[in-house]
TIRO-2110 file (N, C-alpha, C; in Angstrom, 1 decimal):
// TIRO-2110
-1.1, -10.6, 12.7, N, 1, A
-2.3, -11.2, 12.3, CA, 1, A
-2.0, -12.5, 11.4, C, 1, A
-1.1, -12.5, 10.4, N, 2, A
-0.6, -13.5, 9.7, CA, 2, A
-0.2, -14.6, 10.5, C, 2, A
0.5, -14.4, 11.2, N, 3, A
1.0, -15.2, 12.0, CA, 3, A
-0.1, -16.5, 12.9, C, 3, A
-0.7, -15.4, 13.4, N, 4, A
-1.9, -16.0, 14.2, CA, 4, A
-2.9, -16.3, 13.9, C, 4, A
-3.7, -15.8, 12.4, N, 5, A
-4.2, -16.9, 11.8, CA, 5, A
-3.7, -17.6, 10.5, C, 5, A
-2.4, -18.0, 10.5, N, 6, A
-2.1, -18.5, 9.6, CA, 6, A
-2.3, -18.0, 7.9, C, 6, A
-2.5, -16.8, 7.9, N, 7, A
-2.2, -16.1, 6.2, CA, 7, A
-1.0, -15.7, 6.2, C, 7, A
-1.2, -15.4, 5.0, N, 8, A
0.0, -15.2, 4.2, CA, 8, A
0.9, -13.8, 5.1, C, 8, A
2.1, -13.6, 5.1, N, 9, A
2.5, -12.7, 5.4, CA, 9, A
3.1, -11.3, 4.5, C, 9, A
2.8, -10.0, 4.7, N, 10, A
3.0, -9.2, 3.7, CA, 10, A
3.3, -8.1, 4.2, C, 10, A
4.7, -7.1, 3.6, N, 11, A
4.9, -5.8, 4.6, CA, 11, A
4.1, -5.1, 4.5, C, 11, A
3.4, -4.7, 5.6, N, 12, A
2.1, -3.2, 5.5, CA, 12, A
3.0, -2.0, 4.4, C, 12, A
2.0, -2.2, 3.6, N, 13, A
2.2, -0.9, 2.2, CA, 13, A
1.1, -0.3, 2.1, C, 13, A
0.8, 0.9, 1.2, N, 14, A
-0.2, 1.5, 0.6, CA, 14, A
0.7, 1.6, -1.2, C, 14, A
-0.5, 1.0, -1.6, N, 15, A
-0.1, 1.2, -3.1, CA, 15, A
-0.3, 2.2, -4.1, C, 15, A
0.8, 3.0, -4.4, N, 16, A
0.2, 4.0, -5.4, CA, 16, A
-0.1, 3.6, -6.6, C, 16, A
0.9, 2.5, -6.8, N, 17, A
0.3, 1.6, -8.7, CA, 17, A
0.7, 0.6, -8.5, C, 17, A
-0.4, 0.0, -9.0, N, 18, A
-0.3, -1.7, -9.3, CA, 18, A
0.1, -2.5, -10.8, C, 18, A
0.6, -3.4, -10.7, N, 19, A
0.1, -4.5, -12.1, CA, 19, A
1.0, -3.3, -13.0, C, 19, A
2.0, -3.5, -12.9, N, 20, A
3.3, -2.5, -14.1, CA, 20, A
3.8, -3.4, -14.9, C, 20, A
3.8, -3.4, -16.3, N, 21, A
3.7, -4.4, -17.3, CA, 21, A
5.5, -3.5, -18.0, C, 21, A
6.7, -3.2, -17.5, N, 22, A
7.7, -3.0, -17.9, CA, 22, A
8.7, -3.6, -17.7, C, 22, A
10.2, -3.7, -18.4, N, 23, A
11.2, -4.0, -17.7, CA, 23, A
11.4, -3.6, -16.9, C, 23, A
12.3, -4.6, -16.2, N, 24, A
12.5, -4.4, -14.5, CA, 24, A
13.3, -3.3, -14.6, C, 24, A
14.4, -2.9, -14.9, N, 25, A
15.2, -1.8, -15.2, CA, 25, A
14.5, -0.6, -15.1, C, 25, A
14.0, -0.5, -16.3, N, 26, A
13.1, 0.6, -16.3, CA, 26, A
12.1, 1.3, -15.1, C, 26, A
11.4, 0.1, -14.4, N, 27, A
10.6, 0.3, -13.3, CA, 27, A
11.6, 0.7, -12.4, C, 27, A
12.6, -0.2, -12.2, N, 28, A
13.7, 0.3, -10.9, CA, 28, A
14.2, 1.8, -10.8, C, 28, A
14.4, 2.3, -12.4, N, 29, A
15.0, 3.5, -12.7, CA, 29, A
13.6, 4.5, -12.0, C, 29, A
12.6, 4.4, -12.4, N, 30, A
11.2, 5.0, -12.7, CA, 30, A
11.2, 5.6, -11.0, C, 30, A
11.3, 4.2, -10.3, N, 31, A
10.8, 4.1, -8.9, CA, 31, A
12.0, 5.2, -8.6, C, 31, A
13.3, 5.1, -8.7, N, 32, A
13.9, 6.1, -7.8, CA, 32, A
13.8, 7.2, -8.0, C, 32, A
13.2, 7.3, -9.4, N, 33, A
13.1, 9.1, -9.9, CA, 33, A
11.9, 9.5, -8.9, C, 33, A
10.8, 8.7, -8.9, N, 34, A
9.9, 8.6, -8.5, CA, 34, A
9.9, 9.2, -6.8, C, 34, A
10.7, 8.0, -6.2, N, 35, A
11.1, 8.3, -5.0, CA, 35, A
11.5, 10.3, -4.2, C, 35, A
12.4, 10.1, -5.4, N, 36, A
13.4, 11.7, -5.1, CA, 36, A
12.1, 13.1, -5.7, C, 36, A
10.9, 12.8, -6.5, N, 37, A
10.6, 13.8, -6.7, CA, 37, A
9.2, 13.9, -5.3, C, 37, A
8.9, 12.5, -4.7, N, 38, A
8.3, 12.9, -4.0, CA, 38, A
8.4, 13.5, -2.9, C, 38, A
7.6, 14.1, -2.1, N, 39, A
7.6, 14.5, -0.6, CA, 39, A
7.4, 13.6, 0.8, C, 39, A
8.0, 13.9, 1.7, N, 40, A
7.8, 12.7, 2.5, CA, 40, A
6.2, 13.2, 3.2, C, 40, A
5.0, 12.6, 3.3, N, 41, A
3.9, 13.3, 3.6, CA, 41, A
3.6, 12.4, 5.3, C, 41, A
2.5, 12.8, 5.7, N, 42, A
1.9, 12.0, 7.1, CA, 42, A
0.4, 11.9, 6.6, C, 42, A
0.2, 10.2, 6.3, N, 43, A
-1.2, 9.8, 6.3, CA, 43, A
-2.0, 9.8, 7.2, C, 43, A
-3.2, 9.8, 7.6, N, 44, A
-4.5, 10.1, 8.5, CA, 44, A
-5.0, 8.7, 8.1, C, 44, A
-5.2, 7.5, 8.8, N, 45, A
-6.2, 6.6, 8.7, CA, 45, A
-7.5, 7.4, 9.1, C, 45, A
-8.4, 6.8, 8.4, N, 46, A
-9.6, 7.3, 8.4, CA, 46, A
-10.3, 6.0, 9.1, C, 46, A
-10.0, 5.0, 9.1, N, 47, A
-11.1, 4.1, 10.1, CA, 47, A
-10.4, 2.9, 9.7, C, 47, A
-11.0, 1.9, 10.1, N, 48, A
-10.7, 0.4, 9.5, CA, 48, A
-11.9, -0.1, 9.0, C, 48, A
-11.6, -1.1, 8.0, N, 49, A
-13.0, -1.4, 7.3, CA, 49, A
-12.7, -2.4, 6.8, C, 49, A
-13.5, -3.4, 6.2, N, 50, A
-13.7, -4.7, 6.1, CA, 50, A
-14.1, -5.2, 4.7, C, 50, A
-13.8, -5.9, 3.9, N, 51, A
-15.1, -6.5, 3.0, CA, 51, A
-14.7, -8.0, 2.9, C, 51, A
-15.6, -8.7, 2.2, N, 52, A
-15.3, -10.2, 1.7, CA, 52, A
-14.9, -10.3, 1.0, C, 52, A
-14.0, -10.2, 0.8, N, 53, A
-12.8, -9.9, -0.4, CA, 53, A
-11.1, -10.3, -0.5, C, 53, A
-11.0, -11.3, -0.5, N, 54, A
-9.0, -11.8, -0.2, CA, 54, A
-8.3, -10.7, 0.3, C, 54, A
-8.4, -9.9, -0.9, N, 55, A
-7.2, -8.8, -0.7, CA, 55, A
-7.6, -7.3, -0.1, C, 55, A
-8.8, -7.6, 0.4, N, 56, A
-9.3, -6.5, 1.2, CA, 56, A
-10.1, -6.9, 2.7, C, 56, A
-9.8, -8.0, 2.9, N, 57, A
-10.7, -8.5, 3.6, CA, 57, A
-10.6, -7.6, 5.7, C, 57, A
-9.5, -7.2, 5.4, N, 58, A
-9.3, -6.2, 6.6, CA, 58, A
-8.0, -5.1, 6.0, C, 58, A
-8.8, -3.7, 6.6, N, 59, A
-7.6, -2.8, 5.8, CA, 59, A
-8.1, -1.4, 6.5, C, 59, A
-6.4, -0.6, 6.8, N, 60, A
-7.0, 0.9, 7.1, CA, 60, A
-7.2, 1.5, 6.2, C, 60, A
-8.6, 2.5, 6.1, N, 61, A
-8.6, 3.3, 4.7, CA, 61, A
-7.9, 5.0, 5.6, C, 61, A
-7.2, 5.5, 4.5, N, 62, A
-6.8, 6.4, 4.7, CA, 62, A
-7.5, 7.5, 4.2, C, 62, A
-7.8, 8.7, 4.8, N, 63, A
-8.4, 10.2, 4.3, CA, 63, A
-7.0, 10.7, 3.2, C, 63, A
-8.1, 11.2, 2.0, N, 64, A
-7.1, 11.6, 0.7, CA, 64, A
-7.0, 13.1, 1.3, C, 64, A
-5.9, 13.3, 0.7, N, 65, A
-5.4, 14.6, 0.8, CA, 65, A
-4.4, 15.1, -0.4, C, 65, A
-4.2, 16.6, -0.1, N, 66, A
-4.0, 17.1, -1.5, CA, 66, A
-2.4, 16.2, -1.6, C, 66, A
-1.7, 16.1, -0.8, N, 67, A
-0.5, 15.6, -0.9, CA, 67, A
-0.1, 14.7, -1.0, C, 67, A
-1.0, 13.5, -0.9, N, 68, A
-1.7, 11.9, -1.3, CA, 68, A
-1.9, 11.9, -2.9, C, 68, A
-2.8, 12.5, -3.0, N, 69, A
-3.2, 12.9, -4.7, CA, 69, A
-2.2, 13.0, -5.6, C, 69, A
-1.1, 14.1, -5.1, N, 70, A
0.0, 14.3, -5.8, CA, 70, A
1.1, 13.2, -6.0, C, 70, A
1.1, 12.6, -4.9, N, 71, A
2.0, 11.1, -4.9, CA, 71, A
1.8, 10.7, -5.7, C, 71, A
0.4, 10.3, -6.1, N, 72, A
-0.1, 9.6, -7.1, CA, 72, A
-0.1, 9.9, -8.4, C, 72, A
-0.6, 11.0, -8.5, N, 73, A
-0.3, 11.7, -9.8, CA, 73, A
1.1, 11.5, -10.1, C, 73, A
2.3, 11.9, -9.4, N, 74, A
3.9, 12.1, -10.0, CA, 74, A
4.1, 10.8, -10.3, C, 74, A
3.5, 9.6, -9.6, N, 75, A
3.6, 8.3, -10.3, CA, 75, A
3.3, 7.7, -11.3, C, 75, A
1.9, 8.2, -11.7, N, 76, A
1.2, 7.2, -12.6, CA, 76, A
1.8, 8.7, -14.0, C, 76, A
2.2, 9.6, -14.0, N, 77, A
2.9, 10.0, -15.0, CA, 77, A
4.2, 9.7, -15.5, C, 77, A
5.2, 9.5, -14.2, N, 78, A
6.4, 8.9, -14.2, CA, 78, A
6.3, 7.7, -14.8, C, 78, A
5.2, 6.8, -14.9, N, 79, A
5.5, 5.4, -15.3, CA, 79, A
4.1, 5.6, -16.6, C, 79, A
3.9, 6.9, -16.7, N, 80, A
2.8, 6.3, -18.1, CA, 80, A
1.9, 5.6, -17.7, C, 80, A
1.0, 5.5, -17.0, N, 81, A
-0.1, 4.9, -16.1, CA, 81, A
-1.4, 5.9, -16.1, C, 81, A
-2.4, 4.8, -16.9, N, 82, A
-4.0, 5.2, -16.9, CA, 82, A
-4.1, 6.0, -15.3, C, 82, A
-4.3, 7.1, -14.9, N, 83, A
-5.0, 7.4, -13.6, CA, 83, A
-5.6, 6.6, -12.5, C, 83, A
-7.2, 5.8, -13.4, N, 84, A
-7.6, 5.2, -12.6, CA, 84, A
-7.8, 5.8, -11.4, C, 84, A
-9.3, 4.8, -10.8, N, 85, A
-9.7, 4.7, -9.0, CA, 85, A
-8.5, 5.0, -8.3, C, 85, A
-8.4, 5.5, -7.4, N, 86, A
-7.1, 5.7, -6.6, CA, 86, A
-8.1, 5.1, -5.1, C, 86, A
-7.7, 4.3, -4.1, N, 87, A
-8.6, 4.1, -3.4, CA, 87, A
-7.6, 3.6, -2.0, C, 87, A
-6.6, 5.2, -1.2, N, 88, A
-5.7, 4.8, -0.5, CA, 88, A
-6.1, 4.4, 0.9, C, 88, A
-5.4, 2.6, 1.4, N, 89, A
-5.4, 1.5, 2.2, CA, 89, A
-4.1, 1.1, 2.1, C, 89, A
-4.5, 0.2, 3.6, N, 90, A
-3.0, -0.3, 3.9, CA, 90, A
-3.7, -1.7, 4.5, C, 90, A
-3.5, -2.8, 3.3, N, 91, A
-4.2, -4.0, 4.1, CA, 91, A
-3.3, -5.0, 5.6, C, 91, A
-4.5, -5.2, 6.2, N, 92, A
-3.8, -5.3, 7.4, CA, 92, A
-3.9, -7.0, 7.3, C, 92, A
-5.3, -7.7, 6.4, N, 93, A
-5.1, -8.9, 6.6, CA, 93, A
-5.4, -9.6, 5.1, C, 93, A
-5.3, -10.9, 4.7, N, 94, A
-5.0, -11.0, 3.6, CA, 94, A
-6.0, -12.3, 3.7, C, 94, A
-7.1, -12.4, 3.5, N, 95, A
-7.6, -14.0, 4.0, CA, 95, A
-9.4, -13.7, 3.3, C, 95, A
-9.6, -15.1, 3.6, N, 96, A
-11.2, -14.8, 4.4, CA, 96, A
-11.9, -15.1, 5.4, C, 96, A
-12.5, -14.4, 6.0, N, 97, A
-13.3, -14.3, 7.6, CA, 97, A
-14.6, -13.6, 7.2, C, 97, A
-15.4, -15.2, 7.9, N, 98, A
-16.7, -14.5, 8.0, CA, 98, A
-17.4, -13.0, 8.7, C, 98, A
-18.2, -12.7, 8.2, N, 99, A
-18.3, -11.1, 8.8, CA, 99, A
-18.5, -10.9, 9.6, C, 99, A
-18.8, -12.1, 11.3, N, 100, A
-18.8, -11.9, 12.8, CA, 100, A
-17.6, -11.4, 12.6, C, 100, A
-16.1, -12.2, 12.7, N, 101, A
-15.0, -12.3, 12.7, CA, 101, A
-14.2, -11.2, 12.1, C, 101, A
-14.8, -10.5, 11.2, N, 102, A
-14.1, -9.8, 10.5, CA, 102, A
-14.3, -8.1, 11.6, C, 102, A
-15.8, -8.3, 11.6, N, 103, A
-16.1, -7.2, 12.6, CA, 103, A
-15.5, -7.1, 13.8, C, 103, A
-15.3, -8.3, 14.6, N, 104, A
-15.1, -8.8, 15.8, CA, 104, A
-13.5, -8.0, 15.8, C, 104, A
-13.1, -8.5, 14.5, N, 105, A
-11.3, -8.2, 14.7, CA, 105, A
-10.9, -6.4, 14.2, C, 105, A
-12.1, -6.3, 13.6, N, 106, A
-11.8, -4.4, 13.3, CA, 106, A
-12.5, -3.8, 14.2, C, 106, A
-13.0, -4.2, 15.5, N, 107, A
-13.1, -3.0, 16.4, CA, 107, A
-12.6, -3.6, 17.4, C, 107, A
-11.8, -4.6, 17.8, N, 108, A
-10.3, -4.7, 18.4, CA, 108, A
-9.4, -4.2, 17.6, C, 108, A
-9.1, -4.0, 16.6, N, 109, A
-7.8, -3.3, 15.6, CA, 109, A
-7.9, -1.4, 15.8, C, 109, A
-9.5, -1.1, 16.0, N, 110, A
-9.6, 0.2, 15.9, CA, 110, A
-9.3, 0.7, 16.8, C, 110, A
-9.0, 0.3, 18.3, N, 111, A
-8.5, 0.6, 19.3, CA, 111, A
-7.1, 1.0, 19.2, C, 111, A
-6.5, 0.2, 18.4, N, 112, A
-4.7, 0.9, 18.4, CA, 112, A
-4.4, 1.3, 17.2, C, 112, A
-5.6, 1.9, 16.0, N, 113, A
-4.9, 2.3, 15.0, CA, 113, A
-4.4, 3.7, 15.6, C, 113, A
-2.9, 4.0, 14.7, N, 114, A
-2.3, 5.4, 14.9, CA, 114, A
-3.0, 6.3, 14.4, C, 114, A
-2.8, 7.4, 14.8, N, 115, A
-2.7, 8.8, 14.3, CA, 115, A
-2.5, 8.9, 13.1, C, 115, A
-1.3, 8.8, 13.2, N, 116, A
-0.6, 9.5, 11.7, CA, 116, A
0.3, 7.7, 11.1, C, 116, A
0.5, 7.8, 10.1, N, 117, A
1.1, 6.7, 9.1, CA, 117, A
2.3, 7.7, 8.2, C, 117, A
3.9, 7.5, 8.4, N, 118, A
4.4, 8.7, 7.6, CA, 118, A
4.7, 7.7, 5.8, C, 118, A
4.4, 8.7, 5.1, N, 119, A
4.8, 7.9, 3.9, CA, 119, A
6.3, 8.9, 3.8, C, 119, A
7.5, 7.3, 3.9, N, 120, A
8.4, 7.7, 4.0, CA, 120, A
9.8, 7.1, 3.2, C, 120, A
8.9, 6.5, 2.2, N, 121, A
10.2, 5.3, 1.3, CA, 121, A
9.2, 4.9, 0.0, C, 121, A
9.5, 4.4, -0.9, N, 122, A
8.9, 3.7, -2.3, CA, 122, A
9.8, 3.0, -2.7, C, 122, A
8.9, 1.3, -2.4, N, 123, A
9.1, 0.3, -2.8, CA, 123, A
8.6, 0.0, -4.2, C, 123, A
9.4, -1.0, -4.7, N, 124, A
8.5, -1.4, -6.2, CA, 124, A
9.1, -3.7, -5.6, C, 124, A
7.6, -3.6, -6.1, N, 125, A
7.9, -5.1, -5.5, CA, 125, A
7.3, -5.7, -6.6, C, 125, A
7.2, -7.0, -6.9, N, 126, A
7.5, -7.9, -7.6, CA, 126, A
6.1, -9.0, -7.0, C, 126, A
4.9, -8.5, -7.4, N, 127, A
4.1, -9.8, -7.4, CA, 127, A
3.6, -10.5, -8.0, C, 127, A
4.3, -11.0, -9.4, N, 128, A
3.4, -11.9, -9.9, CA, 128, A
3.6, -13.0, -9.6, C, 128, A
4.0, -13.8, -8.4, N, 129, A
3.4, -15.4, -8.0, CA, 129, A
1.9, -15.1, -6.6, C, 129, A
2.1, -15.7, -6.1, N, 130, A
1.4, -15.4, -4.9, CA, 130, A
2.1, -14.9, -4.0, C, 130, A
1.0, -14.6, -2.8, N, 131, A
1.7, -13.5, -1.6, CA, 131, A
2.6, -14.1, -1.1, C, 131, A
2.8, -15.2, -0.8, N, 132, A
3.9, -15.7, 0.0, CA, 132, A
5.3, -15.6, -0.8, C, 132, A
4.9, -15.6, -2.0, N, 133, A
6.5, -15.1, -2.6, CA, 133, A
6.9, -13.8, -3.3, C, 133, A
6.1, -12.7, -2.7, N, 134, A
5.8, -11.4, -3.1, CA, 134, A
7.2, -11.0, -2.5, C, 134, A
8.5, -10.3, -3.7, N, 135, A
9.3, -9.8, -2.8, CA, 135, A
9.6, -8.2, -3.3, C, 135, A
10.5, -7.7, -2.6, N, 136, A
11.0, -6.1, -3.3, CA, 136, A
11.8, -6.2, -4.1, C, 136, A
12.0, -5.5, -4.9, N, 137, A
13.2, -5.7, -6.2, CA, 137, A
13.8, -4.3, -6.0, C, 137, A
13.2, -3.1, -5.1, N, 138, A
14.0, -1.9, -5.1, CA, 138, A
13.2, -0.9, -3.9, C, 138, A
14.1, -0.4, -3.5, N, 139, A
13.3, 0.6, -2.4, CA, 139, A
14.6, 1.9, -2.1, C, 139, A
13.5, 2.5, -1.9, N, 140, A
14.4, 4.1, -2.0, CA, 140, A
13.4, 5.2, -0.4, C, 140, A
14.3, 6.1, -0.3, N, 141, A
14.0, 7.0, 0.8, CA, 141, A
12.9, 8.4, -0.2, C, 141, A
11.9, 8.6, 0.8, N, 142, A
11.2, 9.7, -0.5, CA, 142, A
12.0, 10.8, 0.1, C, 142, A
11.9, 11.6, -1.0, N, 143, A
12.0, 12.8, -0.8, CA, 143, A
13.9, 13.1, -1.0, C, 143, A
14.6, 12.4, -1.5, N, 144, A
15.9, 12.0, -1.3, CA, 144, A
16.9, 12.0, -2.5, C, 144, A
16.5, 13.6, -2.8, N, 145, A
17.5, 13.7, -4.1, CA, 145, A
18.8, 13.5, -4.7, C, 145, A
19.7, 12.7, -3.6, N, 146, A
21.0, 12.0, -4.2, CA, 146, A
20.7, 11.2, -5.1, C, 146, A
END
């Protein structure tokens, strides 16, 4: 999609925390503990959905589950993190499109969304410039207690 209309390009993620205000060290450390206590789980998209919104403007929302939940939880304690909305997506496009266009392109997308999405690694990336210079600073295998 990036490609073809010219936005930004970004690896398909779902975010368990955003906006982490620590040393990088410490995050890096955080994320692999992080990584090794979680489980590797299988997400359920629940549909595609749309708003007028940059950073939501096309996105699969996923159905929560108890094992989703817990991701979240082991994270936002591991790092000291307010709880907060938890609201699990994987944005697919990064732009703005009028809402023909935006419709138009999520029920052609809804035709080949998968089944299952496995959550199978935790990345900790590094966005504070813009997307196009969004990069990873560490990534680990879940579930991977070496």
């Amino acid at each position: 999609l990036a490609q073809t209309y010219g936005t930004p390009y970004f690896a398909p993620h779902l975010t368990l925390l955003g906006r982490l205000f620590a040393r990088r060290e410490h995050l890096v450390s955080r994320t692999r503990q992080i990584a090794a206590e979680l489980h590797r789980i299988t997400l359920r998209p629940a549909r595609i959905e749309s708003e007028d919104s940059y950073f939501r403007c096309l996105y699969i929302e996923f159905a929560q589950s108890a094992e989703l939940a817990q991701s979240r939880e082991t994270a936002v304690a591991a790092l000291d993190q307010p709880p907060g909305i938890f609201s699990p997506h994987m944005s697919l496009y990064y732009g703005r499109l009028a809402s023909t266009a935006r419709n138009r392109l999520k029920h052609a997308l809804a035709r080949e969304m998968p089944d299952t999405v496995p959550l199978n690694r935790l990345a900790l990336v590094d966005i504070s410039l813009s997307v196009k210079f969004w990069h990873e600073i560490a990534e680990y295998p879940v579930g991977n207690k070496n």
